[in-house]
N, C-alpha and C positions, 0 to 999 in steps of 0.2 A: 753307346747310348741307344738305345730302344724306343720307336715312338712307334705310337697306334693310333691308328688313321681308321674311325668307324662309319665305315659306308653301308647302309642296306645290314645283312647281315651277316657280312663277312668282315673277318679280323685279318689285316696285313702285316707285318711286323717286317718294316724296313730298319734293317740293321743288323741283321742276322743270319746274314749271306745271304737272303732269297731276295730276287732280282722282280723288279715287277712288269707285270705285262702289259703290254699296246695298250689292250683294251681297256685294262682298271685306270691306264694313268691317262685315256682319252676322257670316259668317263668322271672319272676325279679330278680331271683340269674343268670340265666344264658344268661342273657344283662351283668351283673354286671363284671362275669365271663370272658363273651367274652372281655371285655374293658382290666380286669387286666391281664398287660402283658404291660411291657414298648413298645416293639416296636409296637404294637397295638394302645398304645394311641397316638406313634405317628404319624402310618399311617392315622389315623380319623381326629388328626390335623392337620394333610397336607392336606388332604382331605377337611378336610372343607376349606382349602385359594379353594380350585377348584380342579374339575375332572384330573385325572393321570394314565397314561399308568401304568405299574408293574416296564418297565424300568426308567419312570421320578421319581417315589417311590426308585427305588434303586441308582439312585444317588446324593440322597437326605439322605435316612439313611446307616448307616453303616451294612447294611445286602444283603445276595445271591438274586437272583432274587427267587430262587426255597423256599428261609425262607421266605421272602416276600409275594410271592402265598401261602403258609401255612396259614399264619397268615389272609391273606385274606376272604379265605375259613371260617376261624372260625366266621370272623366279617359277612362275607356272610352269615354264617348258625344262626349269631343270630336276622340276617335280620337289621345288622347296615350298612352296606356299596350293594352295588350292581353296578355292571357293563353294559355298551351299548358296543356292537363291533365293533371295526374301522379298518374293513380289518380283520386283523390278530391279531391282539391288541384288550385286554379288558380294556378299558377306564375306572374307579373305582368312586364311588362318595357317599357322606355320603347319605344315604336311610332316616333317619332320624337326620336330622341338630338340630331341636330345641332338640330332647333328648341329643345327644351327644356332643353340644355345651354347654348347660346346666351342665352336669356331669363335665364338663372339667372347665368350671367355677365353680361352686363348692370348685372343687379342687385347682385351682389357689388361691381363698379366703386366702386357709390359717389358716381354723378358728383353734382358739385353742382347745384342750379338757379341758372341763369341771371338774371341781373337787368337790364334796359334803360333806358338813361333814354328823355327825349323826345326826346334828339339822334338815339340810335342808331336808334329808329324811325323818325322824318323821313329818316336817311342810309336809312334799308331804304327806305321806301316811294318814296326819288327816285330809285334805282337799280334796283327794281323797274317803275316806273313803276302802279303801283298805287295805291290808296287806302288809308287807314287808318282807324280809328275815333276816335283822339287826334285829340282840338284841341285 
């Protein structure tokens, strides 16, 4: 199975022998990082219906303006959300829509987890030509 993981603009394809490096899976944990955090995912989803003062964000979730701004901060520094200034006010807006639309869909799916017996992994690992850790 094949999955594609769209960062920036490069395309990964884990599952087809190539191995991934230190630095995409430093970088790609800490998108991942920044996202997990309930009220984070649900500042990106407000975000993405359209751009929000810190005040239209807080009386929308059940959080401080001052928890609000923190959280912000983090999605700022993973370069998910960014701000225009309106006066006095930092107007906030998803920086990258297709990634974090994407993730959020994902996640809505639903999918189940998978379960293998020992047959299925023997069939992977002969067809792979690989080793496994089952005995």
């Amino acid at each position: 199975m094949t999955f594609l993981l769209l960062f920036d603009i490069r395309i990964f394809e884990y599952g087809k022998g190539a191995s991934m490096d230190l630095d995409t899976a430093t970088k790609w944990a800490e998108v991942l990082k920044a996202l997990a955090h309930p009220t984070r995912l649900q500042i990106v989803a407000e975000l993405l219906k359209g751009t929000k003062c810190v005040t239209d964000i807080q009386d929308i979730l059940p959080a401080s303006q001052a928890n609000i701004s923190q959280h912000l901060t983090v999605l700022r520094n993973a370069r998910l959300v960014d701000f225009a200034q309106d006066g006095s006010q930092r107007c906030y807006y998803v920086s990258r829509p297709k990634l974090v639309s994407s993730v959020i869909e994902l996640l809505a799916e639903g999918e189940p987890a998978v379960r293998k017996s020992r047959n299925d992994l023997d069939r992977e690992k002969q067809s792979s030509g690989g080793s496994c850790c089952v005995r």
